[in-house]
N, C-alpha and C positions, 0 to 999 in steps of 0.2 A: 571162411565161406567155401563151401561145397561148390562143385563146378563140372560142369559133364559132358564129353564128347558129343552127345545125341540132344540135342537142342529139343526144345521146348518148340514146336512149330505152330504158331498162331493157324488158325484157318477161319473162314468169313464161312457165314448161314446163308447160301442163295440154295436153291433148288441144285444145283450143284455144288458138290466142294469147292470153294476156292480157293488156294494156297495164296497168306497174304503175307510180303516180305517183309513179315515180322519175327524175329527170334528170339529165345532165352535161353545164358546158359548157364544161368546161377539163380537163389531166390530172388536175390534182391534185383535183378536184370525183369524175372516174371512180376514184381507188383512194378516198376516201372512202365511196362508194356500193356498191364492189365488197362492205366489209366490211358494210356495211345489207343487202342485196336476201338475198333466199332463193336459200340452193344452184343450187334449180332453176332459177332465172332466169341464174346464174352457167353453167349446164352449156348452157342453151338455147344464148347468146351463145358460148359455145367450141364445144362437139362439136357441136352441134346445129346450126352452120353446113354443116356437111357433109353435112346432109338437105334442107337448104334451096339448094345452090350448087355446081352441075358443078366438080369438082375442078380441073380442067384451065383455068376458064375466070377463076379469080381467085387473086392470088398472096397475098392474106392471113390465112387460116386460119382466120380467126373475125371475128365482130361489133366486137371490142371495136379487132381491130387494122385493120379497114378503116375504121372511124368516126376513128380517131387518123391515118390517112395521109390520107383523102380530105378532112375535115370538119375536124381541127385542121390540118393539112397537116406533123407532126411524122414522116416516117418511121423516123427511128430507135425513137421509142416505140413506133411500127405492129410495128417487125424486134422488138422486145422482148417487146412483146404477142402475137405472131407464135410467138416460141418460149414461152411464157412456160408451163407445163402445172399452175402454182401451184393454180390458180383448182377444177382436176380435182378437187384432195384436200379442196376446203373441201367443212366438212358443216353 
């Protein structure tokens, strides 16, 4: 298991950012957490990448799959995380 100085930083969807004191610092620490954090922090980290990041100018599609290429350096979990649209349906 991969393991990375720069954590994986949850954040919560309110009209402001809100840093919520959750972290990951390996895959298997990020699908644990996926099922703890509220929806909206899940939704922020997937669709809410694409208010935050010119489409054109990054090829990872969310938070969760730029954190797993850049900061674990696992791309194939980034390509899975990437397609992965699980995260949409949680409530």
């Amino acid at each position: 298991m991969r393991t990375t100085t720069r954590p994986f930083v949850f954040l919560g969807c309110v009209e402001l950012r809100q840093t919520l004191d959750v972290h990951a610092l390996d895959e298997r620490e990020l699908m644990h957490r996926l099922e703890e954090v509220p929806a909206d922090s899940v939704f922020f980290h997937t669709f809410g990448y694409f208010l935050r990041h010119r489409p054109f100018t990054t090829a990872y599609g969310n938070d969760f799959a730029r954190w797993a290429a850049l900061e674990i350096g696992d791309r194939a979990l980034a390509e899975r995380l990437r397609r992965s649209r699980r995260c949409a349906s949680t409530s």
